[in-house]
C-alpha positions as CSV (number, residue, x, y, z in Angstrom):
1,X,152.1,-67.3,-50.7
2,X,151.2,-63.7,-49.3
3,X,153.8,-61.8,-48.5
4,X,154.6,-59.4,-45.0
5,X,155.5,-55.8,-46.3
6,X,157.6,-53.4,-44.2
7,X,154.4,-51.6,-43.6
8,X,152.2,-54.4,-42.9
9,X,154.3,-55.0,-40.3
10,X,154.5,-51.9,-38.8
11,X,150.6,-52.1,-38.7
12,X,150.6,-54.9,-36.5
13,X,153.3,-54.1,-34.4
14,X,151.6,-50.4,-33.7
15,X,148.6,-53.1,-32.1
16,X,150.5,-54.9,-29.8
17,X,150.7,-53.5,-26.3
18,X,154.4,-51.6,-26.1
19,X,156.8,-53.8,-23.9
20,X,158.1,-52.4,-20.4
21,X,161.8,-52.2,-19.4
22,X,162.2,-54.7,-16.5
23,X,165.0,-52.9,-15.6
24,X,163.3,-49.0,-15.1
25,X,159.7,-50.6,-15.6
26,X,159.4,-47.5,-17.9
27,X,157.3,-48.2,-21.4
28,X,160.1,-48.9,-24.1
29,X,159.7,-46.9,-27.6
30,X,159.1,-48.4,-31.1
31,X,162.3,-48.1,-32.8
32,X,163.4,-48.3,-36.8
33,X,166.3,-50.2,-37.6
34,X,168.5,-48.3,-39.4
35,X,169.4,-49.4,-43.0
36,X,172.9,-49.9,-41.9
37,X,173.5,-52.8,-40.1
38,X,174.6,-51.9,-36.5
39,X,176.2,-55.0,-33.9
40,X,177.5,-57.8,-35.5
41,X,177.0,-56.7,-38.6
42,X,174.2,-59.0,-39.4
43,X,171.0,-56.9,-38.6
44,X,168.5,-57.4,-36.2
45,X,166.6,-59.8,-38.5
46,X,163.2,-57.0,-38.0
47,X,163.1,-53.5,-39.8
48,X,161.7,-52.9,-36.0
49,X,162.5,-53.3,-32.0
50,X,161.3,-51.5,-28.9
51,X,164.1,-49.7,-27.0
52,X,164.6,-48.7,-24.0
53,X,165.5,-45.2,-24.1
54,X,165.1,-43.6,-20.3
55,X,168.6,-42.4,-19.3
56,X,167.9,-43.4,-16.0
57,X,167.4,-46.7,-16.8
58,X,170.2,-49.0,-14.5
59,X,171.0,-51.0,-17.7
60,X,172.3,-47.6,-19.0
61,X,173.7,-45.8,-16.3
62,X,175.8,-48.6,-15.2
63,X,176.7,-49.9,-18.7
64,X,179.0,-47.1,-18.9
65,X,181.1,-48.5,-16.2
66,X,180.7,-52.2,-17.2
67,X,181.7,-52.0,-20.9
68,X,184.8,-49.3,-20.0
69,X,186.0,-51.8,-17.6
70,X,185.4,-55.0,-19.8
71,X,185.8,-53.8,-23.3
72,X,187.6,-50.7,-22.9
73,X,184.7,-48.5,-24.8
74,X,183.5,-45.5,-23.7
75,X,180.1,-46.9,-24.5
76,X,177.0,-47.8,-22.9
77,X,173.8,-50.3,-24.0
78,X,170.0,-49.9,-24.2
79,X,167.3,-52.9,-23.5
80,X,165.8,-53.5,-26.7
81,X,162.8,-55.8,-27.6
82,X,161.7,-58.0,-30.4
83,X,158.3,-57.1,-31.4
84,X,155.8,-60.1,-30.3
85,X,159.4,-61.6,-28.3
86,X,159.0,-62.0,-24.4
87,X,163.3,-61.7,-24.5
88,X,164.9,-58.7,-23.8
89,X,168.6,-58.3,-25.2
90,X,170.4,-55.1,-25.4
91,X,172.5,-53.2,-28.2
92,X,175.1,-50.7,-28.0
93,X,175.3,-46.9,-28.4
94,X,177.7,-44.4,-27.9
95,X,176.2,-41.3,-26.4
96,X,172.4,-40.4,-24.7
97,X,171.4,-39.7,-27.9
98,X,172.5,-42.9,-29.7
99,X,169.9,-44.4,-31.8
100,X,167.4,-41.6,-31.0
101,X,166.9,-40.5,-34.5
102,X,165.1,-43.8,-35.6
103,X,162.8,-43.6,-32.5
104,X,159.0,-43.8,-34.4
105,X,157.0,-41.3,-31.7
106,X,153.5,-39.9,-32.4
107,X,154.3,-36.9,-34.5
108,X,156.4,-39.2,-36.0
109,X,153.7,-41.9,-36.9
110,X,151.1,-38.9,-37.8
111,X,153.3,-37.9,-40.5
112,X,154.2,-40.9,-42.2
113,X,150.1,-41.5,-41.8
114,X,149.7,-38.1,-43.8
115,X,152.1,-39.1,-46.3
116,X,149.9,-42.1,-46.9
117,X,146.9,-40.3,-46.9
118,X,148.0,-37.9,-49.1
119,X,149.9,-40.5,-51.6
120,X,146.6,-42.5,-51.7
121,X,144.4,-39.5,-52.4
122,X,146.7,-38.6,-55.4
123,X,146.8,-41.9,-57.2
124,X,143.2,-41.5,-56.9
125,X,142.7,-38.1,-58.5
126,X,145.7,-39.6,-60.8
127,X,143.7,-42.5,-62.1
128,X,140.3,-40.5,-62.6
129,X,141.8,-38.1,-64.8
130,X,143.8,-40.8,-67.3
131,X,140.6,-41.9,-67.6
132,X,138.9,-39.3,-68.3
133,X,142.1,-37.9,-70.6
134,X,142.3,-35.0,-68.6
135,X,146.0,-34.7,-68.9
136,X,146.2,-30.8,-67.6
137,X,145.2,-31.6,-64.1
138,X,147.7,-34.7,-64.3
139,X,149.9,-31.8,-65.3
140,X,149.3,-30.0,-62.5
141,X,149.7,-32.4,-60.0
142,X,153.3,-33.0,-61.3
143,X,154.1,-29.3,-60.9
144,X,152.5,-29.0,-57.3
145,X,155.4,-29.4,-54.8
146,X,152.8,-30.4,-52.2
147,X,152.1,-33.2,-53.9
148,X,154.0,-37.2,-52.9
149,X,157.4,-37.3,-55.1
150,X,155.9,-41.1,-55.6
151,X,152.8,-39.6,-56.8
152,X,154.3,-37.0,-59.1
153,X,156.6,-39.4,-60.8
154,X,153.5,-40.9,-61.5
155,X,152.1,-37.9,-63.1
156,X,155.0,-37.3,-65.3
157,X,153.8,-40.8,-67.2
158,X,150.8,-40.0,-67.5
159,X,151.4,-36.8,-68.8
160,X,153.9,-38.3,-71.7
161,X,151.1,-41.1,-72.6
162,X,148.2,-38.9,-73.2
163,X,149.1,-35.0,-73.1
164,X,149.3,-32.1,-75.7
165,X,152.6,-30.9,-77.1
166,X,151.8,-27.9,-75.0
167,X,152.8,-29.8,-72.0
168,X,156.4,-29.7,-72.5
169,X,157.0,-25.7,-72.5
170,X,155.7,-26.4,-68.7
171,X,157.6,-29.1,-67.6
172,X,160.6,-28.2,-69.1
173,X,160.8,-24.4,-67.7
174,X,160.2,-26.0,-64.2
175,X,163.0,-27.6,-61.5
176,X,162.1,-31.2,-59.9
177,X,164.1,-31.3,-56.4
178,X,164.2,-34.7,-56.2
179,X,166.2,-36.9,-58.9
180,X,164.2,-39.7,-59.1
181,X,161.4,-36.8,-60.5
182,X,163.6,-35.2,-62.3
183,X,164.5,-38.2,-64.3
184,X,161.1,-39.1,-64.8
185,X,160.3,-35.9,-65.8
186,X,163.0,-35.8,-68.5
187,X,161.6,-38.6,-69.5
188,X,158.1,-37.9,-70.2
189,X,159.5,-35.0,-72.5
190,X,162.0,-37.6,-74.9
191,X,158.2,-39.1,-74.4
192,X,156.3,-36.3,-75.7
193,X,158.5,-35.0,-78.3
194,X,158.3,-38.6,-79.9
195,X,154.8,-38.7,-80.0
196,X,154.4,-35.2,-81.5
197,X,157.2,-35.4,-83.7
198,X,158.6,-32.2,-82.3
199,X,162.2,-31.2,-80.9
200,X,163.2,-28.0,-79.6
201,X,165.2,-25.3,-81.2
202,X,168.3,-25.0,-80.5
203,X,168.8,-21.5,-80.9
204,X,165.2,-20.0,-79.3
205,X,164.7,-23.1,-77.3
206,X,161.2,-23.2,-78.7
207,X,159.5,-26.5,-79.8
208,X,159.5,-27.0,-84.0
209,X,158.5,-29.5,-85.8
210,X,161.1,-32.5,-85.8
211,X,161.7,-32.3,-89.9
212,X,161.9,-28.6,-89.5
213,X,164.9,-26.7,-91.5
214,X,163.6,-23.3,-90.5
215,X,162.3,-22.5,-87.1
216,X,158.9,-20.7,-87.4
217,X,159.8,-18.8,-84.4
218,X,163.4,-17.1,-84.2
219,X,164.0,-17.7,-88.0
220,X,166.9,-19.2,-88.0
221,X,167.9,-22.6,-90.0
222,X,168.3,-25.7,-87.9
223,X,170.2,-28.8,-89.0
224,X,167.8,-31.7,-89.8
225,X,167.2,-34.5,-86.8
């Protein structure tokens, strides 16, 4: 059985014809759940709904009054939509800008497009160059901050399958932002130095053989691994 990702989905939905609010007749906007559950606490049961966000909508402009009278809330609620559903329900929110952060608008969309463009163009370059054994431009996409943290983690296991001992110096005297990279990063170097049979001094911080006694380049005696 085939399976409906997240982003599958989003690809349909962005092909169905957006909904209008039969309260304001005004075109409603695609909206991202957020990851926490808002309502009842169950979800929405879709990472995506269209919502009504025109603040002169008569849903919202009179929900203010209806919920403070009823519930007590200073509160209002939007018109919301399930994609492909001919029901319209409503949600909650506490001010104007409730909810507006999760609203999926053009420059939105053109830059998650970008980040998939860009993250398929790097696994690309990725897998021609393990092929190919080319493990310094592998290197060099890890250390290029342009680059998809998805991608660069990548790179970092590559690099520890195929590349030099001369790798390490670079990866080690370089900070990964991200955690996720950094770990994978750390990784690759445990990797590397296993595969080499290397360790790094610890007095010059330079890389020595890993049954070394003496390091070759400060001199001094290390203890044996």
């Amino acid at each position: 059985m085939a399976y409906e990702t997240k982003e599958d989905l989003l690809e349909r939905i962005l092909n169905l014809e957006k909904p209008v609010c039969p309260h304001c007749k005004k075109e409603m906007s695609l909206w991202e759940v957020p990851d926490i559950a808002v309502g009842d606490g169950l979800g929405w049961g879709t990472p995506y709904l269209f919502v009504c966000f025109n603040d002169e909508c008569p849903s919202f402009k009179q929900g203010w009054d209806n919920l403070q009278e009823t519930m007590e809330h200073t509160a209002s609620y939007r018109c919301i939509n399930s994609p492909g559903d001919d029901n319209f329900e409503y949600m909650p929110v506490f001010s104007s800008i409730g909810g507006t952060g999760q609203v999926l608008d053009d420059d939105v969309m053109k830059m998650r497009e970008d980040t998939k463009e860009a993250m398929r163009q790097g696994f690309s370059l990725l897998t021609d160059f393990y092929i190919s054994k080319d493990w310094d431009e592998i290197l060099k996409i890890l250390l290029d901050s342009i680059q998809p943290t998805r991608v660069r983690i990548k790179a970092a296991e590559m690099v520890s399958e195929i590349a030099d001992v001369e790798a390490i110096e670079h990866m080690v005297n370089n900070k990964f932002g991200a955690p996720l990279l950094q770990k994978a990063v750390d990784e690759a170097v445990t990797v590397l130095h296993g595969r080499h049979y290397t360790r790094e001094c610890p007095h010059c911080a330079e890389i020595i053989k890993k049954r070394a006694t003496t390091c070759k380049h400060c001199g001094k005696e290390v203890s044996k691994a």
